[in-house]
C-alpha positions in Angstrom: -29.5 53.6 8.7 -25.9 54.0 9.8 -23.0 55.3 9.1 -21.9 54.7 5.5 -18.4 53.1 4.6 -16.6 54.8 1.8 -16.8 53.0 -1.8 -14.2 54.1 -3.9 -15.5 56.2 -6.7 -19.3 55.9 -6.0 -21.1 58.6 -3.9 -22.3 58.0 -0.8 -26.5 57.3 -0.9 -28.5 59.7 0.4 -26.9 62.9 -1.1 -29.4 63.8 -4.4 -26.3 66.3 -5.1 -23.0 67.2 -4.4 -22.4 68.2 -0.8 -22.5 71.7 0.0 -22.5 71.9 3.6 -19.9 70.0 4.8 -18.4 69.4 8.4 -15.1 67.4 8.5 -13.9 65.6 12.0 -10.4 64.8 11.1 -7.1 66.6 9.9 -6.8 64.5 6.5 -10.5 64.5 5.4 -10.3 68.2 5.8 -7.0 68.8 4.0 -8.6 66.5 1.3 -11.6 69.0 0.8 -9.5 72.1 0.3 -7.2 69.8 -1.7 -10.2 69.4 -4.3 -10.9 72.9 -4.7 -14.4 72.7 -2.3 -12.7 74.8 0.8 -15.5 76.9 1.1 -18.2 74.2 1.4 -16.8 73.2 4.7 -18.9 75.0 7.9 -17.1 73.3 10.7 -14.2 70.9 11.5 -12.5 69.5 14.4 -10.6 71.4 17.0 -7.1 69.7 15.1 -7.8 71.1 11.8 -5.4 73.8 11.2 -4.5 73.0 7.3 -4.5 74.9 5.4 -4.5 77.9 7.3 -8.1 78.9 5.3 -9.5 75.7 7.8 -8.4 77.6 11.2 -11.1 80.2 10.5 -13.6 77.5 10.3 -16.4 77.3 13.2 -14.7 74.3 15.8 -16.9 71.5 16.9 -14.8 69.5 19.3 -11.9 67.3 20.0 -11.4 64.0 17.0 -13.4 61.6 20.0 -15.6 64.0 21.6 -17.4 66.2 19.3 -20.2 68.0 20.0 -22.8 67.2 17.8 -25.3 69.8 19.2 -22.7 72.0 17.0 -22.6 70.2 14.2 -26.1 69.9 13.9 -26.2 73.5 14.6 -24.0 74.0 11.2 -26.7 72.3 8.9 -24.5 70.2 7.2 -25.7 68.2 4.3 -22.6 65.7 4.8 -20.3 64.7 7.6 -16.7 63.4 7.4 -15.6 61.0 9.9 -12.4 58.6 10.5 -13.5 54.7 10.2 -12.4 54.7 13.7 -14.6 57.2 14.7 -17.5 54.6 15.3 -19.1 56.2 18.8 -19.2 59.6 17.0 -21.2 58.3 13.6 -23.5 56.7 15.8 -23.8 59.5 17.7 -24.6 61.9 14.4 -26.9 59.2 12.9 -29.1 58.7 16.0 -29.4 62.3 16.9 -31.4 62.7 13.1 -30.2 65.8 11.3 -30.8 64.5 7.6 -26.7 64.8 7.4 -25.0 61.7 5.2 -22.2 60.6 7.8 -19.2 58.9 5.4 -17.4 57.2 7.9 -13.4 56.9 5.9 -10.5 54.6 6.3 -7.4 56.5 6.4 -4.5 53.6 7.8 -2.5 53.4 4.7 -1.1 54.8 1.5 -4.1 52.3 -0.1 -6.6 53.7 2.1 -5.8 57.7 1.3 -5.9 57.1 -2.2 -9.8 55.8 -2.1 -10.2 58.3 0.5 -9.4 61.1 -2.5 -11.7 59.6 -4.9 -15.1 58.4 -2.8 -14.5 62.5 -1.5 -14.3 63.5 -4.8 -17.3 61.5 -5.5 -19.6 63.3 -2.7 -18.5 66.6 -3.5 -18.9 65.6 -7.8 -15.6 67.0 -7.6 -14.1 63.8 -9.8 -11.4 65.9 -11.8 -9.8 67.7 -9.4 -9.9 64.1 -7.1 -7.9 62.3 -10.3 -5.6 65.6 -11.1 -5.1 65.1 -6.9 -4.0 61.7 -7.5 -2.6 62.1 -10.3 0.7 64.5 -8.9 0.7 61.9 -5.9 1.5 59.2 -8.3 4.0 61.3 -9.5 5.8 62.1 -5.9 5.8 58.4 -5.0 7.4 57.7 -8.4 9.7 59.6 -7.3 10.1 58.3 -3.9 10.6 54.7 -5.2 13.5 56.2 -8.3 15.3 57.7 -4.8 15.5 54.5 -2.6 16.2 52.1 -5.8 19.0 54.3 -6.2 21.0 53.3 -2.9 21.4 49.7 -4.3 22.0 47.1 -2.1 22.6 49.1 0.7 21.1 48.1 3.7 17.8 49.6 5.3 18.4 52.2 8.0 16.8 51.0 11.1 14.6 53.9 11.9 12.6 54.8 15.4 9.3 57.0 14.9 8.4 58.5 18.0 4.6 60.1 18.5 4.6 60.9 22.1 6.9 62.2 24.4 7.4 64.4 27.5 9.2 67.9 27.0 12.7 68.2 28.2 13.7 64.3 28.6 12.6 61.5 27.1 10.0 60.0 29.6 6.8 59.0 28.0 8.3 57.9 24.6 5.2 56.4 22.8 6.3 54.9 18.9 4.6 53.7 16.1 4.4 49.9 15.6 3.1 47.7 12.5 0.0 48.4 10.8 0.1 51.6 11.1 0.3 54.7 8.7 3.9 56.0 9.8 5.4 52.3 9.7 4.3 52.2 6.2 5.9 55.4 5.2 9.3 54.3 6.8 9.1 51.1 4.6 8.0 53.3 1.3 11.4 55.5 2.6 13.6 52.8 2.3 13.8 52.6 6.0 13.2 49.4 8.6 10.4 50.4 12.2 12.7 48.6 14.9 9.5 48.2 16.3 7.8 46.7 13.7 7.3 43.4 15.7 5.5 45.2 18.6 1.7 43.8 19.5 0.1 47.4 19.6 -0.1 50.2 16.8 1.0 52.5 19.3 2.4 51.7 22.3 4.8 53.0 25.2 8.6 51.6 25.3 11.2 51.7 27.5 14.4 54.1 27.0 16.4 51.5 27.7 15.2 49.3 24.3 16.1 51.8 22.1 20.4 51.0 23.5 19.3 47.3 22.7 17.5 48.0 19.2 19.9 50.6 18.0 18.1 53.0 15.8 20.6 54.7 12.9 17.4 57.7 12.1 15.2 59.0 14.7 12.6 60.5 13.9 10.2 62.6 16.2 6.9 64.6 15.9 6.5 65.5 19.7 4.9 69.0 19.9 7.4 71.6 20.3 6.6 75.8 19.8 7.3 77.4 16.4 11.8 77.2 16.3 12.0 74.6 19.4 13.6 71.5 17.5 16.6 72.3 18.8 15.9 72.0 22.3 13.4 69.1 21.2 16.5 67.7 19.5 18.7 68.8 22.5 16.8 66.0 24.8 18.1 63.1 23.3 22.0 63.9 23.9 22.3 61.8 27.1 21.4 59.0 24.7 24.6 59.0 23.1 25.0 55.5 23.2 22.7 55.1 20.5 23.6 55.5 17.0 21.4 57.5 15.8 22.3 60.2 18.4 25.6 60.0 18.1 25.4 60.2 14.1 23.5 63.8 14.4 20.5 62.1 13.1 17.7 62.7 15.1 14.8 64.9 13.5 12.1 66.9 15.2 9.3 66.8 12.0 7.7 70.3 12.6 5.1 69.8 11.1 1.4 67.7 10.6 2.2 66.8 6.9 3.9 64.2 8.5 1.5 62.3 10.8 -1.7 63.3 8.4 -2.7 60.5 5.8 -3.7 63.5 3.0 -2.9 65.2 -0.6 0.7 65.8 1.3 1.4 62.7 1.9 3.7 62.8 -1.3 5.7 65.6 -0.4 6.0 64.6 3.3 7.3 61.2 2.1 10.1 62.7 0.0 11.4 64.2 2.8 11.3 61.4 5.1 13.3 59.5 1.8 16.3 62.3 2.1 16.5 62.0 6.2 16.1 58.5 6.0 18.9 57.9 3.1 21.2 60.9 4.0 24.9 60.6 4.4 25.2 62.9 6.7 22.8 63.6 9.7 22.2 67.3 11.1 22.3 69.9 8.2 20.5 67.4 6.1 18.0 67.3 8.2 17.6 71.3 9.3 17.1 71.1 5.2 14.3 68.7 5.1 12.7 70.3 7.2 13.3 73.5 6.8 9.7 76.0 6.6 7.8 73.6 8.8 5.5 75.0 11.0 3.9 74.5 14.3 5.0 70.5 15.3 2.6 67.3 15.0 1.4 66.8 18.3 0.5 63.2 19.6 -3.5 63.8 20.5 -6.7 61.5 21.4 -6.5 59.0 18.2 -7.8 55.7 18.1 -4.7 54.1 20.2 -3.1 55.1 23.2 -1.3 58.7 21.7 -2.1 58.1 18.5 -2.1 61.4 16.5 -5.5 62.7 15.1 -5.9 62.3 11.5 
């Protein structure tokens, strides 16, 4: 039998009761646990959970594409989260036996976290606290959507979202294209991805693009230490034939609530809504994002730097 794809609402066959042993392998599945109250069912995650902080002091069992599932199987679990890209790695965990249920989850879109919530809800018979979960979601995106109808007519800000980049210049620069998680939240943001039309979901560009497609809000989640957006902001200043540079509104996003399809997803999208509509560019941004912690690296994901989710 293989992995099992999530069904919204109905839990996953095999368990004969909620799971109580449960080792997550990705950032949002994680956060979604905790999220439903069942934080201390989870033995093990991946070496990129660190939310919340209660998950850093839980046993590690690998990188998102390379776990090790010697120490999974080592943890007993009864259930095993997984990414729907995570393929190699649920065939991996089935054929190696074990007796663990591997749910193998979708997590690409707004659509795909919200089924995530209740078919992980489901497995852990945790179905209130999944609907209360949703429930103050709705509520944020509500919110989102009373914020953007309110500019009017007023055009779309054109909006770069970089995942990728080398410290101290701007060689590297890896974005988000269509299809993908982030290029849906600068659409729900009242935003336009210039590189919406790319091929890939993730893909390298040229510095030079960005003086022909003209970005108004930059937005950036390359890895900086604890208080270094300023120098991660200081990097784009040769650029200042671009817009958004010259505006003031470039944005380190210090922190994974950004790039992790989860429970935060509403709050992180409110945010991105003030950046993306603000008048002005620096202080409303240093605002935003104000109490972030460490930033959302770009790691092994299922694309070329990708971020884990």
């Amino acid at each position: 039998m293989g992995p099992q794809a999530a069904r919204p609402g109905a839990p996953p066959a095999g368990l004969g009761r909620p799971a109580q042993r449960i080792v997550s392998l990705t950032p949002s599945l994680t956060e979604i646990v905790f999220a439903l109250d069942a934080g201390e069912r989870v033995v093990g995650v991946s070496d990129y959970c660190d939310y919340p902080p209660a998950a850093r002091t839980r046993p590690r069992v690998g990188t998102f594409l390379q776990p090790s599932v010697e120490k999974i199987l080592a943890l007993r679990p009864d259930l095993v989260l997984v990414d729907g890209v995570q393929k190699d790695v649920a065939a991996a965990l089935q054929a190696a036996g074990g007796g663990a249920t591997v749910l193998a989850i979708a997590m690409n879109d707004l659509a795909q976290v919200r089924a995530a919530i209740t078919q992980v809800g489901a497995a852990l018979g945790a179905e209130p606290a999944a609907a209360a979960t949703l429930a103050q979601l709705d509520g944020e995106l509500a919110e989102v959507r009373r914020v953007v109808a309110s500019r009017g007519a007023r055009p779309p800000r054109r909006v770069l979202f970089v995942v990728d980049r080398q410290l101290g210049g701007l060689r590297g620069l890896v974005v988000a294209g269509p299809g993908t998680y982030l290029d849906e939240l600068v659409r729900l943001a009242g935003g336009v991805n210039i590189f919406a039309d790319l091929k890939l979901r993730y893909a390298k560009i040229a510095v030079e693009s960005l003086e022909e497609r003209q970005p108004e809000v930059i937005l950036d989640v390359v890895h900086v230490e604890a208080g270094g957006e300023e120098s991660g902001r200081a990097d784009w200043l040769t650029l200042q034939s671009v817009k958004a540079v010259r505006d003031g509104r470039v944005y380190i996003l210090a922190d994974r609530e950004f790039v992790t399809p989860g429970p935060r997803l509403g709050k992180a999208l409110q945010k991105l809504a003030r950046l993306i509509g603000e008048d002005t560019g620096k202080d409303a941004g240093e605002d935003a994002t104000k109490g972030a912690g460490k930033s959302a690296g770009a790691g092994s994901g299922p694309d070329a730097a990708a971020p884990p989710r």
